[in-house]
C-alpha positions in Angstrom: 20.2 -97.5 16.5 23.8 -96.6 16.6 26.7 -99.1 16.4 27.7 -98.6 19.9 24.5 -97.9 21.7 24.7 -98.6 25.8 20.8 -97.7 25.9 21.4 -94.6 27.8 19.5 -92.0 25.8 20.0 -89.0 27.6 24.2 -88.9 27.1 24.0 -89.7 23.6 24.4 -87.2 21.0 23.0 -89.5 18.2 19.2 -88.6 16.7 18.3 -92.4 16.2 15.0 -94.1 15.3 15.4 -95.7 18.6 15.9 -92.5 20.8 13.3 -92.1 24.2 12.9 -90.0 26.0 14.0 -89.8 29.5 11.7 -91.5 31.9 10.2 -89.9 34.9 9.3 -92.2 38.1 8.2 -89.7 40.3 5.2 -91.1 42.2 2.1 -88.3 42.6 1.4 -86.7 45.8 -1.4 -87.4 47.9 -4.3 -85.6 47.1 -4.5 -84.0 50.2 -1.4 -82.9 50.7 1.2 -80.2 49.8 4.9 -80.3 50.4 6.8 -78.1 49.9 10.7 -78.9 50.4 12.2 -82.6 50.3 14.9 -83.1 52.4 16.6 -87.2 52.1 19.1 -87.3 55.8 21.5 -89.7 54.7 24.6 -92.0 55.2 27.0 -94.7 54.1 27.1 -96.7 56.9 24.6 -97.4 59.7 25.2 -96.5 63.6 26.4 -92.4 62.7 23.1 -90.8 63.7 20.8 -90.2 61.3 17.8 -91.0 63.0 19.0 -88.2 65.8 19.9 -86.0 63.0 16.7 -86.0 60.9 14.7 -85.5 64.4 16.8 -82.5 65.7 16.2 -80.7 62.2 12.8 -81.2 62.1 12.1 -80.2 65.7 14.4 -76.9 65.0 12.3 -76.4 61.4 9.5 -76.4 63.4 10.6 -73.6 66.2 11.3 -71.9 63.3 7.5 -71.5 63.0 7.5 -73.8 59.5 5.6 -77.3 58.9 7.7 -79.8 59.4 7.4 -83.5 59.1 9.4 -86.6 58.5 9.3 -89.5 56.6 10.9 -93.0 58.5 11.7 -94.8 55.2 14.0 -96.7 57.1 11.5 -99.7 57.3 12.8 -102.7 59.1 14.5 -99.9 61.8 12.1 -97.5 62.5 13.0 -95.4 65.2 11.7 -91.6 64.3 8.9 -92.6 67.0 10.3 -93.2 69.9 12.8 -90.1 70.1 9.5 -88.3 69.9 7.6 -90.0 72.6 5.1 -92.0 70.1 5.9 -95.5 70.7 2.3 -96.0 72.1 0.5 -94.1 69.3 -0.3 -95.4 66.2 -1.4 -94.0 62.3 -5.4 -93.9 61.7 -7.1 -94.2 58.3 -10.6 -93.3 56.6 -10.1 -96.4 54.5 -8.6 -94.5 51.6 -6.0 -92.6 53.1 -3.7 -92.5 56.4 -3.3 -89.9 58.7 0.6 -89.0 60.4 1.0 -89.2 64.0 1.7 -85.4 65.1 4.3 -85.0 67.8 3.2 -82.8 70.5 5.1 -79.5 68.5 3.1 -80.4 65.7 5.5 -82.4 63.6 3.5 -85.1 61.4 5.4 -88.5 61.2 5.0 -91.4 59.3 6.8 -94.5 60.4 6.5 -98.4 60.2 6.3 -98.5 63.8 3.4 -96.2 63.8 1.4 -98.9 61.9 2.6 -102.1 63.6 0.0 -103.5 66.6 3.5 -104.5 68.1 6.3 -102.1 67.7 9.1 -104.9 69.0 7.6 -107.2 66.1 10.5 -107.6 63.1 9.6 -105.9 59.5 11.0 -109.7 57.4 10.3 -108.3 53.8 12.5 -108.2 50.7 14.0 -104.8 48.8 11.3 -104.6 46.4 8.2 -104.7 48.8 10.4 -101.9 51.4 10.6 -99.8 48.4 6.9 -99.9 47.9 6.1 -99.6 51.0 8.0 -96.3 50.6 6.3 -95.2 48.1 3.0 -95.3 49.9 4.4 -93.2 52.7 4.3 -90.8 49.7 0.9 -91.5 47.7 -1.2 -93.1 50.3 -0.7 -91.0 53.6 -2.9 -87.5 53.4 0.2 -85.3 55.1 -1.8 -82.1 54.8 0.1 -78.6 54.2 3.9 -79.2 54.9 6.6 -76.8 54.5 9.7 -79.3 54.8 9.5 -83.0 54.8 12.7 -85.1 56.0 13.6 -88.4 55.2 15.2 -90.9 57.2 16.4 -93.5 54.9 18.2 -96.7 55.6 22.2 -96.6 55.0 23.7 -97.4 52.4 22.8 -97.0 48.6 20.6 -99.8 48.3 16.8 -100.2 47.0 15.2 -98.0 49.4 17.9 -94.7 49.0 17.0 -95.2 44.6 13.9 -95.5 45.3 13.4 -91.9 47.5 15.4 -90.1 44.9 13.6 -91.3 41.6 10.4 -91.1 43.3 10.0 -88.2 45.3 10.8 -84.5 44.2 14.2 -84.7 46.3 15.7 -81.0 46.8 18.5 -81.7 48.6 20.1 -84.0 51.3 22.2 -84.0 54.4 24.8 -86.3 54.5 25.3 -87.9 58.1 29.2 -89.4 59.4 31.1 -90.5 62.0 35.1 -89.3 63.3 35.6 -92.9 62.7 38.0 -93.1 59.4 36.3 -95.9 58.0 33.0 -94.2 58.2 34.2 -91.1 56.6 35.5 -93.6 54.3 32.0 -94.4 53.2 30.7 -91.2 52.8 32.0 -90.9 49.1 29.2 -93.6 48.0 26.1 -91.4 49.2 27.8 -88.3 48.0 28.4 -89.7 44.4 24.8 -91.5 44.5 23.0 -88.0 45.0 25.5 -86.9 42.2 24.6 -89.5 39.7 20.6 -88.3 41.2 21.6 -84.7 40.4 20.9 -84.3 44.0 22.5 -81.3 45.8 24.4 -81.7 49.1 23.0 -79.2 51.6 25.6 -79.9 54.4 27.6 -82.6 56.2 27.1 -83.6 59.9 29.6 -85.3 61.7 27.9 -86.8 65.1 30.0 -87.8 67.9 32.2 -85.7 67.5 33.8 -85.0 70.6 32.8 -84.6 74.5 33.3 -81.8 76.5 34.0 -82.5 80.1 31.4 -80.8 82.4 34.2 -79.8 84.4 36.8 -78.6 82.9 35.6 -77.5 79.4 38.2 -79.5 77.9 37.2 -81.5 74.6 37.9 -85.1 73.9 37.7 -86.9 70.8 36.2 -90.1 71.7 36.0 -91.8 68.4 39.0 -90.2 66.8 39.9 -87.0 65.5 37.6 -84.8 63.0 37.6 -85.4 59.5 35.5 -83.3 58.3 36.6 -80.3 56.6 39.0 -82.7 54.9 35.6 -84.2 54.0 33.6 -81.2 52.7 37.0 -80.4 50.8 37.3 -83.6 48.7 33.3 -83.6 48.2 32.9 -79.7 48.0 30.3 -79.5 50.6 30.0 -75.6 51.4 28.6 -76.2 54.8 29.3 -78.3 57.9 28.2 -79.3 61.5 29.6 -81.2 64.2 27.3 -82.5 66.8 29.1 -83.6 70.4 28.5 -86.4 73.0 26.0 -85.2 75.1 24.1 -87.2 78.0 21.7 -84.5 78.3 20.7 -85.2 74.5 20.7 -89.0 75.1 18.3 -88.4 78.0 16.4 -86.6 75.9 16.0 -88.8 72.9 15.4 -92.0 75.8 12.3 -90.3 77.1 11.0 -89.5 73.9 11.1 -85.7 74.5 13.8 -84.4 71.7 11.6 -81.6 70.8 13.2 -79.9 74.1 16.7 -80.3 72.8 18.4 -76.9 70.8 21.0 -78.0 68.9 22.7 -74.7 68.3 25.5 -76.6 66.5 23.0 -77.4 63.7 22.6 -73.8 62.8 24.2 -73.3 59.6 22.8 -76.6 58.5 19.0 -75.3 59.2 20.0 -72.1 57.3 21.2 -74.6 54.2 17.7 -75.7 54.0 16.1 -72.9 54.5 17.8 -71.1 51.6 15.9 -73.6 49.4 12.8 -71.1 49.4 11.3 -72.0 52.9 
């Protein structure tokens, strides 16, 4: 072993007794099922959108005549089901496998929620059990043929965010922010995590942008002025969205029928993805 080993095999240049080889801790697929694209919607902070984000790409992937489904790996705040109507339904199993809930367009989600008896009741577990329960959204649930799979992880860069990237074959991600400056603050950490992944950034969506007054047309920047194209600049993100205030969206998303909403302003972010092969 040389002098000044730091263990970390794959930057070192030295042919040593000692050297292994890098370690792979991709968890296998369900048996019965076959995905094709893995798409992680993340952020920094919580509160930006991501939840809304993740749905409105999945229900557009899906007009787009493609499999879509989504993975809720945020698992003490599942939400995925109720902007899709599903708060009622829950996951069935054959004993060795379970089954996604499909939305009524035909997307398949997977979400704590959809397992609880109670969907109100808290999820009280520590990192390392969250991370596994993860993991079993991936081996254990029989997803069937899937063209693009999204992810809605937790914020942050904590155990569940790792976790995705080192276990599932992650193609890309969407990074999710705020006009707030603090927020945009933030958004270097996920950006530099997928980067130390060798994770590409697909696009960055900036929700709440403004509102547009009904009236007049004007535009009004609730939370502060945009930040980002200053944003894609520092973090050479090629491609950008920003999503506005709008009530008719929040209706939408309350009734549990986001499937009906087109979120035009998404469209350069869709065609991101869908440069991946789909």
């Amino acid at each position: 072993m040389a002098e000044n080993c730091n263990n970390n095999c794959e930057s070192c240049a030295q042919d040593c007794a000692s050297r292994r080889a890098p370690q792979d801790f991709r968890e296998k697929l369900n048996a019965l099922s076959s995905v094709g694209k893995v798409i992680g919607v993340v952020s920094g902070k919580g509160g930006v959108g991501k939840t809304l984000v993740t749905s409105l790409l999945a229900a557009a992937m899906q007009k787009k005549g493609l499999h879509a489904a989504i993975m809720d790996a945020d698992i003490t705040g599942p939400s995925i089901p109720k902007s899709f109507g599903l708060s009622e339904e829950h996951c069935t199993s054959d004993g060795t496998n379970l089954y996604p809930v499909e939305t009524e367009s035909g997307i398949r989600i997977m979400s704590m929620n959809l397992l609880l008896q109670n969907a109100a009741d808290p999820v009280v577990w520590r990192g390392p059990v969250i991370a596994g329960a993860v993991k079993q959204f991936w081996t254990d649930v029989a997803w069937g043929n899937v063209d693009c799979m999204f992810v809605d992880m937790p914020p942050g860069t904590g155990d569940v965010p790792l976790t995705v990237f080192q276990s599932l074959p992650v193609d890309g991600i969407i990074v999710v922010t705020s006009p707030q400056e603090l927020v945009s603050m933030i958004v270097g950490k996920a950006v530099k995590m997928a980067d130390m992944m060798n994770i590409p950034v697909l696009g960055l969506v900036e929700n709440m942008s403004y509102f547009e007054c009904p009236d007049c047309g004007k535009r009004h920047a609730i939370f502060g002025e945009s930040h980002i194209e200053e944003l894609a600049a520092e973090y050479e993100i090629g491609t950008t969205a920003r999503l506005p205030i709008d009530p008719k969206l929040s209706a939408l998303v309350d009734a549990g029928r986001i499937e009906e909403y087109d979120a035009d302003e998404l469209s350069e972010i869709i065609e991101s993805i869908s440069m991946l092969g789909l």
